[in-house]
C-alpha positions as CSV (number, residue, x, y, z in Angstrom):
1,X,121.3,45.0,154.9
2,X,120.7,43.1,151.6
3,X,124.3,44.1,149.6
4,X,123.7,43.7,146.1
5,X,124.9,45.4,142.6
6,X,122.0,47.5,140.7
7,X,122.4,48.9,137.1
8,X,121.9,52.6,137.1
9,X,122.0,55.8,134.7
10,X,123.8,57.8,136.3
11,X,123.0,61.4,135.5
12,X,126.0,64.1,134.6
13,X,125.5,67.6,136.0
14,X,121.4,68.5,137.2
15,X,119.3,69.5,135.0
16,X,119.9,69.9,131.2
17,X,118.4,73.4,131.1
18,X,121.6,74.6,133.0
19,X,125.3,73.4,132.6
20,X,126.5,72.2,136.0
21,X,129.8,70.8,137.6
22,X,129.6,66.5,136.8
23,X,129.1,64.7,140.2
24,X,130.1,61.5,138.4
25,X,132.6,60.8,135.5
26,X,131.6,57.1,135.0
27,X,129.8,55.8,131.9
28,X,126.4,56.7,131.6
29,X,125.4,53.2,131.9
30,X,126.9,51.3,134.6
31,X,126.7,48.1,137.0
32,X,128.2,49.2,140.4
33,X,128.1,48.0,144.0
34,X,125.5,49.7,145.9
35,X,128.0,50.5,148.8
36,X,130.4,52.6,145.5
37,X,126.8,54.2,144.8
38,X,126.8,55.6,148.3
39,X,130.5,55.9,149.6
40,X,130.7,59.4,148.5
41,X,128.6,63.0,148.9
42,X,129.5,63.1,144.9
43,X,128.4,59.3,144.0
44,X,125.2,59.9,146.7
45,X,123.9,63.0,144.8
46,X,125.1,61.7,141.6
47,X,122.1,58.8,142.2
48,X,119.9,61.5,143.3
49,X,120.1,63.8,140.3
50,X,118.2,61.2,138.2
51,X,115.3,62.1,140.3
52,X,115.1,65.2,138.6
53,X,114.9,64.5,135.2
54,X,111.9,62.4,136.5
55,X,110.1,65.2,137.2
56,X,107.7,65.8,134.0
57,X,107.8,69.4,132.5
58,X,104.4,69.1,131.4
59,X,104.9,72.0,128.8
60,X,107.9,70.6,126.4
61,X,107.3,66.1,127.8
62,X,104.8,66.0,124.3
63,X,105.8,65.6,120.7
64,X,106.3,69.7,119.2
65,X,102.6,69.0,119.3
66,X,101.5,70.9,122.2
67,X,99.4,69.1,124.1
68,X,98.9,70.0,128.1
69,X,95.9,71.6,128.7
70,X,93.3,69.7,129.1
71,X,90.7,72.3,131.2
72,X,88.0,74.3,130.1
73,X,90.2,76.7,129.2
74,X,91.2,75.8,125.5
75,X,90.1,73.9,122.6
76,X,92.1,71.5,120.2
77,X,90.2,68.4,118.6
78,X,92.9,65.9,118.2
79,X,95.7,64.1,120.7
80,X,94.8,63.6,124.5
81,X,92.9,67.3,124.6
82,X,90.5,65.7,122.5
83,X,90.0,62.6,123.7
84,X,89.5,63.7,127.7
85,X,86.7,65.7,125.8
86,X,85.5,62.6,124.5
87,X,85.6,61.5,127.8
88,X,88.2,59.0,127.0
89,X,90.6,59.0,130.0
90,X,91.8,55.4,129.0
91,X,93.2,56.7,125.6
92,X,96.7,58.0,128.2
93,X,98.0,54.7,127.4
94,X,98.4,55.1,124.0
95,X,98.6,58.3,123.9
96,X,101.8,59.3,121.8
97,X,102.0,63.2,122.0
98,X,101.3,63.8,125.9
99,X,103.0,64.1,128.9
100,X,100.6,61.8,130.2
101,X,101.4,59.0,127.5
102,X,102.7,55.7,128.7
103,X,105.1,56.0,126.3
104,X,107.2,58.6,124.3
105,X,105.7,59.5,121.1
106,X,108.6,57.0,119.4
107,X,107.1,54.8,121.5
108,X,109.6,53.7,123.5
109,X,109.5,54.2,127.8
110,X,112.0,57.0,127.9
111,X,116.0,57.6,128.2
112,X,116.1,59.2,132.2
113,X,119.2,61.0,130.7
114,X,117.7,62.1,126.7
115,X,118.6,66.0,126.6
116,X,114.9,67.1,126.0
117,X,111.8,66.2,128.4
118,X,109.9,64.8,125.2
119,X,112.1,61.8,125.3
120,X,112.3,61.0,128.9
121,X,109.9,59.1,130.7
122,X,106.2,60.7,131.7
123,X,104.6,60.8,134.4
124,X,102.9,57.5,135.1
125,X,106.9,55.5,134.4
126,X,108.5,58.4,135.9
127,X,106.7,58.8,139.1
128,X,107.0,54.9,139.5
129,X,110.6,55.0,138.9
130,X,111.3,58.2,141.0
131,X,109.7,56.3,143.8
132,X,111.8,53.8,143.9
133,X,114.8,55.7,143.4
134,X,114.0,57.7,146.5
135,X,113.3,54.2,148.9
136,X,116.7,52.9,147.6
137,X,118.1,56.7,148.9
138,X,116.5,56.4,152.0
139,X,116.6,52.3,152.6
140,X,120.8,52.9,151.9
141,X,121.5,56.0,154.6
142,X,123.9,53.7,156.8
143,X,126.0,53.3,154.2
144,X,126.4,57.4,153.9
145,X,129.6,57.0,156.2
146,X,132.1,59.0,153.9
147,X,129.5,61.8,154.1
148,X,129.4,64.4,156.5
149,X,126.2,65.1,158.4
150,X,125.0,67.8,156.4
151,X,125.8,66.3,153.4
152,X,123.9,62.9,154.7
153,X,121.1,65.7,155.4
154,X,120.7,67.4,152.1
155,X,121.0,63.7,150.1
156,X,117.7,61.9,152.4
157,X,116.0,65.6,152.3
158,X,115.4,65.1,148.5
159,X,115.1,61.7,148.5
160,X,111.8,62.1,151.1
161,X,110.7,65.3,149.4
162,X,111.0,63.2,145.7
163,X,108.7,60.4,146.9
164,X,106.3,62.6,148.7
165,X,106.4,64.9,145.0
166,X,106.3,61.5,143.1
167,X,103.3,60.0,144.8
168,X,101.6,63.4,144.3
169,X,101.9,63.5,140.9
170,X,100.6,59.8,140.8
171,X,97.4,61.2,143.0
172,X,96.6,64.2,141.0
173,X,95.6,62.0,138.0
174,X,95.0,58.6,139.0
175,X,93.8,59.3,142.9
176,X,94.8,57.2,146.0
177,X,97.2,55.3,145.4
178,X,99.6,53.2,147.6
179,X,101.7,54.7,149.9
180,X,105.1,53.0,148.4
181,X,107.7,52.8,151.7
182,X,110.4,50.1,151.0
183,X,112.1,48.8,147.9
184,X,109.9,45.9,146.8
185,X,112.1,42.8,145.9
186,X,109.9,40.2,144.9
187,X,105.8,39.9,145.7
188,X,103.9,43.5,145.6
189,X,100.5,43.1,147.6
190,X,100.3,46.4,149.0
191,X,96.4,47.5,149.3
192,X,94.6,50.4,147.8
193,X,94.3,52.8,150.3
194,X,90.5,53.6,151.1
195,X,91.1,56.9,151.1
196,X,92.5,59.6,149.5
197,X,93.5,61.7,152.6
198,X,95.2,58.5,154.1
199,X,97.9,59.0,150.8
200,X,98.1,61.5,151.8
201,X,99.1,62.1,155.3
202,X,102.0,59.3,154.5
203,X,103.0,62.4,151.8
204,X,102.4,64.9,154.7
205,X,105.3,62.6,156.7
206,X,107.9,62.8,154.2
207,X,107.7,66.5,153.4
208,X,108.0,67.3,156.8
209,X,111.2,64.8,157.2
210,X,112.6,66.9,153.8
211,X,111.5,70.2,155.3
212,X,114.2,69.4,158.1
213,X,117.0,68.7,156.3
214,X,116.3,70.1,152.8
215,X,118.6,74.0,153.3
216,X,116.7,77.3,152.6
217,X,119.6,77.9,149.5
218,X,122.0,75.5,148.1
219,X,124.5,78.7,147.4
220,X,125.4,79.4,150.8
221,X,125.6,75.8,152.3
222,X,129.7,74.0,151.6
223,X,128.4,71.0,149.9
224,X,126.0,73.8,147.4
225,X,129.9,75.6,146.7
226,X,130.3,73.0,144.4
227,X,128.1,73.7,141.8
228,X,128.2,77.8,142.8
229,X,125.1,79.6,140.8
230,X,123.6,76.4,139.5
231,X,121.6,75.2,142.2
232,X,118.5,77.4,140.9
233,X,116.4,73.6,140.0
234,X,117.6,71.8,143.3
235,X,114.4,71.5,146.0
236,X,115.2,74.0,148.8
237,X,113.2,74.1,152.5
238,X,110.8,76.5,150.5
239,X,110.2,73.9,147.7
240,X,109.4,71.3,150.7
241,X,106.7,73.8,152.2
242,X,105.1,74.7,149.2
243,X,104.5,71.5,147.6
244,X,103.2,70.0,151.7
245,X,101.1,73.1,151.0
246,X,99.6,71.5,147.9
247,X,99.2,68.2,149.2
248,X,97.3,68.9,151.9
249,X,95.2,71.6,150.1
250,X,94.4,68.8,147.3
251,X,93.4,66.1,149.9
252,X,91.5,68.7,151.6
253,X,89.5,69.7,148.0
254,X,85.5,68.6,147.5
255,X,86.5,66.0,145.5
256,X,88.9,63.9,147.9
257,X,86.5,65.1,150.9
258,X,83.4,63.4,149.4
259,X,85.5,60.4,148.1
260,X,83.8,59.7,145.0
261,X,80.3,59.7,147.0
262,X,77.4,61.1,146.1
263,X,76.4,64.5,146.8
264,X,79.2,66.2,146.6
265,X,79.2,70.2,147.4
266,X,82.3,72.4,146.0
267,X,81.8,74.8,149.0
268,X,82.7,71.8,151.5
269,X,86.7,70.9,152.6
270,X,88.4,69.2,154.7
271,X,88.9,72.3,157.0
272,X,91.4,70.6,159.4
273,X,93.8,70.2,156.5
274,X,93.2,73.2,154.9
275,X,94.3,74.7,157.9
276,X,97.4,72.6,158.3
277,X,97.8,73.2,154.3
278,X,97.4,77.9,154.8
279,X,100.2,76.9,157.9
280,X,102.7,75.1,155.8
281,X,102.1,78.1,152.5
282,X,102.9,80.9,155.3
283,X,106.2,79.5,155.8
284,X,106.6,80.2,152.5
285,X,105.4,83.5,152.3
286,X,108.3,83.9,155.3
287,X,111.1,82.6,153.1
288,X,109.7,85.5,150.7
289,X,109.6,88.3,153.2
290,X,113.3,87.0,154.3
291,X,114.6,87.5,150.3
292,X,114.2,84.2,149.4
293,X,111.3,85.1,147.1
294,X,109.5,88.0,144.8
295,X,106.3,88.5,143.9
296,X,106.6,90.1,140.4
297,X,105.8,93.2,140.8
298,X,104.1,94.1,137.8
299,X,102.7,93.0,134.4
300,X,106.0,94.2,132.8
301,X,107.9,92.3,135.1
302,X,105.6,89.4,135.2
303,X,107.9,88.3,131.7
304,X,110.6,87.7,133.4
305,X,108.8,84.4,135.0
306,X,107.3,83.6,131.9
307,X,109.6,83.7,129.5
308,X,111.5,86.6,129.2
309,X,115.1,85.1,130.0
310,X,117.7,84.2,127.6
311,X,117.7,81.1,126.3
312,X,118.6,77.9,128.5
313,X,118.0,79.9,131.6
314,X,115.4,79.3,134.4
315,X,112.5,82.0,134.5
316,X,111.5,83.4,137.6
317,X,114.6,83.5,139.0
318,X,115.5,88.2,138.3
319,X,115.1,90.7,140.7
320,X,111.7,91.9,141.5
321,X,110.1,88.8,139.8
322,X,112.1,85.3,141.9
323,X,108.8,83.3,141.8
324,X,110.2,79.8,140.5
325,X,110.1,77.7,143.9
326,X,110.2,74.3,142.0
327,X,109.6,73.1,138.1
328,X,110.4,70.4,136.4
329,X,113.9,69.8,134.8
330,X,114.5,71.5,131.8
331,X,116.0,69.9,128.8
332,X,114.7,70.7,124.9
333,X,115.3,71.7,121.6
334,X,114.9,74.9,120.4
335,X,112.2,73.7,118.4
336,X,110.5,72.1,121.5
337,X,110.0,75.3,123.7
338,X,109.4,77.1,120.5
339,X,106.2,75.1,120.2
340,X,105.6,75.4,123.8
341,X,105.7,79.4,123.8
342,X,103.9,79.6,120.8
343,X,101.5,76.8,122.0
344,X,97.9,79.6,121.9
345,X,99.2,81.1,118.4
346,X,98.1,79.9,114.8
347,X,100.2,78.7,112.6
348,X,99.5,81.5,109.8
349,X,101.7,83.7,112.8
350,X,103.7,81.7,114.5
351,X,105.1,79.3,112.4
352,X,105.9,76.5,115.1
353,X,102.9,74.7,116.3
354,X,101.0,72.3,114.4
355,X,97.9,72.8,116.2
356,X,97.5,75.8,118.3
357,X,95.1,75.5,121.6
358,X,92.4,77.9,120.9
359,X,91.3,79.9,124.0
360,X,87.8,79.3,124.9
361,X,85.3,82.0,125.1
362,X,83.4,80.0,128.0
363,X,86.8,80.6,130.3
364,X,87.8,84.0,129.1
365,X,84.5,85.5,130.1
366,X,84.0,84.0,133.2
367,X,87.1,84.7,134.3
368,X,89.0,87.5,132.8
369,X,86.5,90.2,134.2
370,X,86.7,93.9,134.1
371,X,88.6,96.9,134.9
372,X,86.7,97.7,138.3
373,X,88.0,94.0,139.2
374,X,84.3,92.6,138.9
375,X,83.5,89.0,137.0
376,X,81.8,90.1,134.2
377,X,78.6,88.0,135.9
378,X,78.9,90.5,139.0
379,X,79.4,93.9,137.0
380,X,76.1,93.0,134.9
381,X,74.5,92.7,137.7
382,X,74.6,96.2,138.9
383,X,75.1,95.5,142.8
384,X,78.4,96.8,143.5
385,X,78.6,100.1,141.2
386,X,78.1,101.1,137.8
387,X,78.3,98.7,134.7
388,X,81.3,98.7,132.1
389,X,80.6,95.8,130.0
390,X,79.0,96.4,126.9
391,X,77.8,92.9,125.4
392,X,78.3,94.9,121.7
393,X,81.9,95.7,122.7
394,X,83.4,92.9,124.6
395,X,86.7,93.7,124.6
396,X,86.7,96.9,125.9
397,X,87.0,97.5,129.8
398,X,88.4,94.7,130.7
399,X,91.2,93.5,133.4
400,X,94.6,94.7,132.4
401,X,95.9,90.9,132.8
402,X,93.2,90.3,129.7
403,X,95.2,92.1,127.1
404,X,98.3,91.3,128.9
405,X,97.9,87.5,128.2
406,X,94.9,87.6,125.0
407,X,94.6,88.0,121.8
408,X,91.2,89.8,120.2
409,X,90.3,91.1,116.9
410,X,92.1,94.1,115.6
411,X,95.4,93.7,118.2
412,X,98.3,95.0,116.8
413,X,100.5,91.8,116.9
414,X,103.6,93.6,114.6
415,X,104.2,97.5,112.9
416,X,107.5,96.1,111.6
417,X,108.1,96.6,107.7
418,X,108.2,93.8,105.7
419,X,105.5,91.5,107.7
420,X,103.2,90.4,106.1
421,X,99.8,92.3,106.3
422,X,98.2,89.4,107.5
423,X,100.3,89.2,110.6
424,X,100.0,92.9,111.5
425,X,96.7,92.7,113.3
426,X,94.9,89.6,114.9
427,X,92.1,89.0,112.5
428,X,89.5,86.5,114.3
429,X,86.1,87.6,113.0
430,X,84.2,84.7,111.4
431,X,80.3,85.7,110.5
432,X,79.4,82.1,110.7
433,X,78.5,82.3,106.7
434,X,81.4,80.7,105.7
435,X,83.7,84.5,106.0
436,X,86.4,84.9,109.0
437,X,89.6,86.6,109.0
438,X,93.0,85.4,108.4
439,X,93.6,83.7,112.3
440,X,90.2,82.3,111.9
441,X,88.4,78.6,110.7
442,X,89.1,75.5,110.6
443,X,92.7,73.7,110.7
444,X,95.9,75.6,111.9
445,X,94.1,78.6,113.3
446,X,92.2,79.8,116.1
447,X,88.3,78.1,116.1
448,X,87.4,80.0,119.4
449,X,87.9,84.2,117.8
450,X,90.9,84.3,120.7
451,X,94.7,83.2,121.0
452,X,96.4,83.5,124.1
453,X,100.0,84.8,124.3
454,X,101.1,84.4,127.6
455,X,104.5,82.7,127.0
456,X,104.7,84.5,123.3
457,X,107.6,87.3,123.6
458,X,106.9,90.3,123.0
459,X,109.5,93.1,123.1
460,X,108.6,97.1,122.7
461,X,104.9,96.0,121.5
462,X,106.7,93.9,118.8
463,X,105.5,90.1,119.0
464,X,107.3,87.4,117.0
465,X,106.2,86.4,114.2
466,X,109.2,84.2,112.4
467,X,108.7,85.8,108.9
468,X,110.0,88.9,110.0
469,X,110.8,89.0,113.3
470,X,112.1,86.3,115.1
471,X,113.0,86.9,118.6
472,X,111.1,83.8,119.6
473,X,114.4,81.8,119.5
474,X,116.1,84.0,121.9
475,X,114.3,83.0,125.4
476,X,113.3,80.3,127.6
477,X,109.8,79.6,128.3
478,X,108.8,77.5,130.8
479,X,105.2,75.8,132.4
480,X,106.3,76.3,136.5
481,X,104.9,73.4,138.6
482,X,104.8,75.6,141.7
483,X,105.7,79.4,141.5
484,X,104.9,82.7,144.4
485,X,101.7,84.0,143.2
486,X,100.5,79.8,143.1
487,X,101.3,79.8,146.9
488,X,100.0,83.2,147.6
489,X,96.6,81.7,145.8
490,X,96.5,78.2,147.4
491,X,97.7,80.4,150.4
492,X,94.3,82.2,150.3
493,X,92.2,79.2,149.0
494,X,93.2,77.0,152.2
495,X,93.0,79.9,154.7
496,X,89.3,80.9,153.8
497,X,87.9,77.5,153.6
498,X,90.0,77.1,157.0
499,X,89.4,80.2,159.0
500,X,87.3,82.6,156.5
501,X,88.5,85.4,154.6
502,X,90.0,88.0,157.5
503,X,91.7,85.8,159.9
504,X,95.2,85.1,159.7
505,X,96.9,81.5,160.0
506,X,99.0,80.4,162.6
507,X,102.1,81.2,160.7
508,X,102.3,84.4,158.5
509,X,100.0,88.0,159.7
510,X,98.4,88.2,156.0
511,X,94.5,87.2,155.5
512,X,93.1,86.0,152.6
513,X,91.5,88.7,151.4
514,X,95.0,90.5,151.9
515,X,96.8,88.3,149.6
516,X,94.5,88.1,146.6
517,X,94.5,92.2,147.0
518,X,98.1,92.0,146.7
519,X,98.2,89.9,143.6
520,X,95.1,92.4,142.1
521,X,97.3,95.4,143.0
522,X,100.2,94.3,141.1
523,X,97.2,93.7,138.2
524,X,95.9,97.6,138.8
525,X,92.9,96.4,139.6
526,X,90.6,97.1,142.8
527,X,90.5,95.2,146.0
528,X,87.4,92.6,146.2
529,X,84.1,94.3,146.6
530,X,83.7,94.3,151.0
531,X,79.7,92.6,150.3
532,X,81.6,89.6,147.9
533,X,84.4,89.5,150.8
534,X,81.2,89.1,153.2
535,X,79.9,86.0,151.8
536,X,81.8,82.9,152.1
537,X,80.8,81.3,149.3
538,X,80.7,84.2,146.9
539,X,84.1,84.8,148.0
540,X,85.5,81.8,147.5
541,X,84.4,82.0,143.7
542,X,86.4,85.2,143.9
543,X,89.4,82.9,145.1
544,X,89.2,80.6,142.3
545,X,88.5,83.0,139.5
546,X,91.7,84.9,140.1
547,X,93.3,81.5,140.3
548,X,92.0,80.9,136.7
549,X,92.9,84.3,135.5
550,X,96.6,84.2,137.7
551,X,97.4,80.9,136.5
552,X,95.8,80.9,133.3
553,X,97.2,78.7,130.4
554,X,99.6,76.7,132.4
555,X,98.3,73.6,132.8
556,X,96.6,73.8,136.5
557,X,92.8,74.2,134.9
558,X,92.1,70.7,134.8
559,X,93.2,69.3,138.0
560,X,91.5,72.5,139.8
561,X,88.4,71.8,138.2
562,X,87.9,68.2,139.4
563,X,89.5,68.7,142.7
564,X,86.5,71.3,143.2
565,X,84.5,68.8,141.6
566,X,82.5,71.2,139.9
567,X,84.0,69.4,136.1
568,X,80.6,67.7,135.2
569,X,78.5,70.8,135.8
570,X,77.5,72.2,132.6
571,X,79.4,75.6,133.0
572,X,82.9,73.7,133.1
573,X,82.0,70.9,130.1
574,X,80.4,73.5,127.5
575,X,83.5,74.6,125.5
576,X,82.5,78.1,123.4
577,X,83.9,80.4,120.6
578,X,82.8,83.9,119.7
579,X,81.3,84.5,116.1
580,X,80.7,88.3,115.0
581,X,81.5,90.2,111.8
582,X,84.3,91.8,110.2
583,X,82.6,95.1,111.3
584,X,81.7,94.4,114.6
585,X,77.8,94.5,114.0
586,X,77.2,91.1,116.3
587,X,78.5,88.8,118.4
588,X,77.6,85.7,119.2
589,X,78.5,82.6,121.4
590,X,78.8,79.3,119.5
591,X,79.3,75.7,120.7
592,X,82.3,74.2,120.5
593,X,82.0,70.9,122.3
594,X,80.3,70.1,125.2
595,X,82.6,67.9,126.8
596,X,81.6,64.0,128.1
597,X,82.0,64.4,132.0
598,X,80.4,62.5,134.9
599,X,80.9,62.2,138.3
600,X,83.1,60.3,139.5
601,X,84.1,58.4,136.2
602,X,86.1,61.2,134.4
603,X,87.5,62.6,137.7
604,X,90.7,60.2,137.6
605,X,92.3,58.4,134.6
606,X,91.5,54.7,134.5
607,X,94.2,52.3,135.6
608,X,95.9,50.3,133.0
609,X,94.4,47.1,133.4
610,X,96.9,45.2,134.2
611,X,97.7,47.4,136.9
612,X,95.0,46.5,138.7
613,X,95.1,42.5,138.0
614,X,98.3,42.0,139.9
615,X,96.9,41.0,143.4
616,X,93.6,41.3,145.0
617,X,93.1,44.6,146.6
618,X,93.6,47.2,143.9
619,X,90.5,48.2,142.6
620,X,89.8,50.0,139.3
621,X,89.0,53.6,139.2
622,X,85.1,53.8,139.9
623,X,83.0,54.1,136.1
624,X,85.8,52.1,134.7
């Protein structure tokens, strides 16, 4: 083996969001021997941690301008939301107030070790840099001999599960990609994979390696003793699982199926992977029925993941509600998850955004349906039961998640004394005359007649609103990258396509229809309608709507829409508000923006150019 010295950060304690015991007292920056780096279970993780502040937390890895959601499913004009409405994917590499930025918005490439996420590298430099972090891991195991085997184990479990992740997040945006395997010192000719599936199956690999070694919970292993009631952020065997899960269910998706071909159909998967993808979830759904996991259990303790733990805390972690299963290192200002929480909330009430995301009307009413669990599509139609949606009341009768997570005209958002009267009740009426409420026009306030509030605390019906009551400051909010009810929804998604909606996989007794009931159940809603459960592809809109509605607002919408490659149909590009009346006389659907989307083109981000200049063999993303 090459012996040579490399210059590393090395990271002190995990992850910023917690405060953990140091693995290395060194200086931050450091030349050192690669056999030091190594010689030690303490040195060994110690070079591992830096993985983890690689890992993009898409919510708080902007400027305090929010900016990661770039679906259907809200509306902002400027930064990258804007421009991937523009259709202009190739702005990412400018782009200053993203996670998917080149750059940090002080343009520089990132500090690995910065104490907030905005100021660490994103995901195109971070992915690239985790990779290689992990092939130095794994090219370096023989000299692990001061480790003992377990330790070895739990060091190379991460280091395979990182580059599996780390390629991932490389695929979700920019597609197939090489699959990276050594630590290149010198000439890089590695081809473009044809496919994306090939990717990854080389992903598949590694996550399986890390599923062997990786333990079900740091706590109760000796080498986990060390940092005793920290370990909440460090990948477990369930972490593995769930994110081979999502691999496989991605690769297995319309979009990567077809391959940027014509004639792609959204009902059509890979159904060998999607059935590899519903076996590796229900291992998951094991760990859950073993402890290691809780669904919450309902929308009261559905906080508790979201945001409703003190501050520099993980979420998802109390009784009754243990849904984190792996997220992106913490690390932020006050201010910085502020404007993450407050993210769907105008200015006029919030008092920490710049520019709120305005939830679309287009999303909201296909998605969030109605009390009797029906789309609002279905329960017009009058074939499963009576009708409860009254076009001249549109907020009335609807799913419970709906007013758990939105906010319409008239909601009481504070009865506290000594808030202003503004800030008492949401007013979002505009009459399209050039009269609208307080939370409603142009600039710092809501341009769609909604706000959503799904990270906003709210305690004993009192929501923050900083002149007056701010609580705001006293929690943690955080975008999950993979949490229960997602698995119990890919879970579901991968098993129909796989085996339809009543059979069960090979590894957990629980249908698909059985676990989107679950997640409706905790809702107190109904159980799909047995004629939609019937029909494959009706019920497989079903699937994805309660995916929408489950997992609303946290920055899945976008890659779920192209990887169904349904993103250029006009539902998906036609952005909407709602106009009506102070009084509630009319209502009325207005454009927004009807977004630039064709097929393939504005399914991946462009490669930066010189990206794809460096050898023959790397060709551009197609349309670009």
């Amino acid at each position: 083996m090459k012996n040579f010295k490399i210059k590393i950060t090395l990271v002190l304690g995990l992850l910023f969001m917690v405060s953990c015991e140091e693995y290395l007292d060194i200086a931050p920056e450091a030349e050192i021997d690669i056999t030091d780096v190594f010689a030690t279970f303490e040195s060994s993780q110690g070079f591992v941690e830096e993985m983890y502040n690689l890992v993009v937390e898409y919510g708080t890895s902007g400027h305090s301008f929010q900016d990661y959601i770039f679906g259907d499913d809200t509306f902002r004009t400027g930064q990258f939301s804007g421009a991937v409405d523009r259709g202009e994917l190739g702005n990412w590499v400018s782009q200053r107030f993203a996670y998917l930025g080149k750059n940090t918005h002080q343009g520089r490439e990132g500090d690995t070790n910065n104490n907030q996420a905005r100021r660490r590298p994103r995901v195109w430099r971070g992915s690239m840099l985790g990779i290689r972090k992990a092939n130095l891991v794994i090219a370096n195991q023989d000299l692990m001999v001061g480790l003992t085997q377990k330790e070895k184990d739990v060091i190379l479990g991460q280091a395979y599960f990182f580059r599996a992740f780390f390629h991932n997040e490389i695929m979700k945006f920019w597609g197939r990609f090489p699959y990276i395997q050594e630590v290149y010192d010198g000439v890089i000719n590695t081809p473009r994979p044809e496919t994306y599936k090939e990717v990854a199956l080389a992903a598949n690999e590694d996550y399986k390696k890390a599923i062997e070694l990786l333990p079900v919970n740091w706590d109760n292993e000796p080498y986990g003793q060390r940092t005793l009631g920290n370990n909440a952020g460090r990948v477990t065997k369930g972490a593995a699982y769930a994110l081979q899960g999502k691999n496989l269910l991605w690769a297995a998706s319309p979009l990567m199926f077809f391959n940027n071909q014509p004639g792609i159909d959204t009902y059509t998967y890979d159904t060998e992977l999607a059935s590899m993808a519903a076996d590796a979830f229900g291992e998951v759904l094991k760990l859950e029925q073993a402890g290691e996991y809780s669904l919450a259990q309902n929308m009261e303790d559905y906080k508790k993941v979201l945001w409703e733990v003190p501050r520099n805390q993980w979420p998802g972690l109390e009784p009754g509600a243990k849904e984190l299963i792996f997220a992106g290192s913490g690390g932020s200002s006050v201010g910085q998850t502020i404007a993450f929480m407050a993210a769907g909330i105008p200015r006029t009430i919030g008092q920490s955004a710049s520019v709120n995301d305005a939830a679309t009307h287009n999303f909201i009413y296909y998605n969030f349906g109605m009390a009797n669990g029906l789309s609002i599509e279905d329960d017009l139609s009058g074939n499963y039961g009576p009708t409860l949606y009254d076009p001249n009341r549109p907020f009335d009768n609807r799913d419970p998640r709906y007013y758990a997570w939105i906010f319409s005209d008239r909601d009481v958002i504070s009865t506290r004394g000594g808030v202003d009267d503004e800030n008492k009740n949401a007013q979002l009426w505009d009459d399209g005359q050039g009269n609208f409420g307080a939370h409603r026009g142009a600039g710092n306030v809501s341009r769609s007649g909604y706000m959503f509030k799904k990270f906003y605390p709210e305690i004993d019906g009192q929501y923050h609103v900083q002149r007056g009551n701010n609580i705001i400051r006293r929690f943690t909010g955080m975008r999950i990258h993979v949490r229960l009810t997602d698995v119990y929804l890919m879970y579901a998604e991968a098993l129909h396509v796989a085996r339809g909606a009543t059979t069960a996989s090979n590894t957990f007794q629980l249908t698909a229809e059985q676990a989107i009931n679950r997640l409706r159940a905790r809702a107190g809603i109904p159980n799909v309608h047995p004629a939609i459960v019937a029909d494959n592809n009706k019920f497989l809109d079903e699937l994805r709507r309660e995916r929408a509605v489950e997992l609303s607002y946290e920055g899945h919408r976008w890659m779920d829409i192209r990887r169904w490659g349904v993103a250029h149909e006009e539902k998906y590009r036609k952005k909407t508000g709602l106009n009506f009346d102070q009084d509630w006389n009319f209502f009325e659907e207005i454009l927004l923006v009807e977004r630039v989307c064709e097929y393939p083109k504005h399914y991946w981000l462009p490669f930066e150019a010189n990206q794809t200049q460096f050898y023959e063999g790397f060709p551009q993303n197609p349309g670009w």
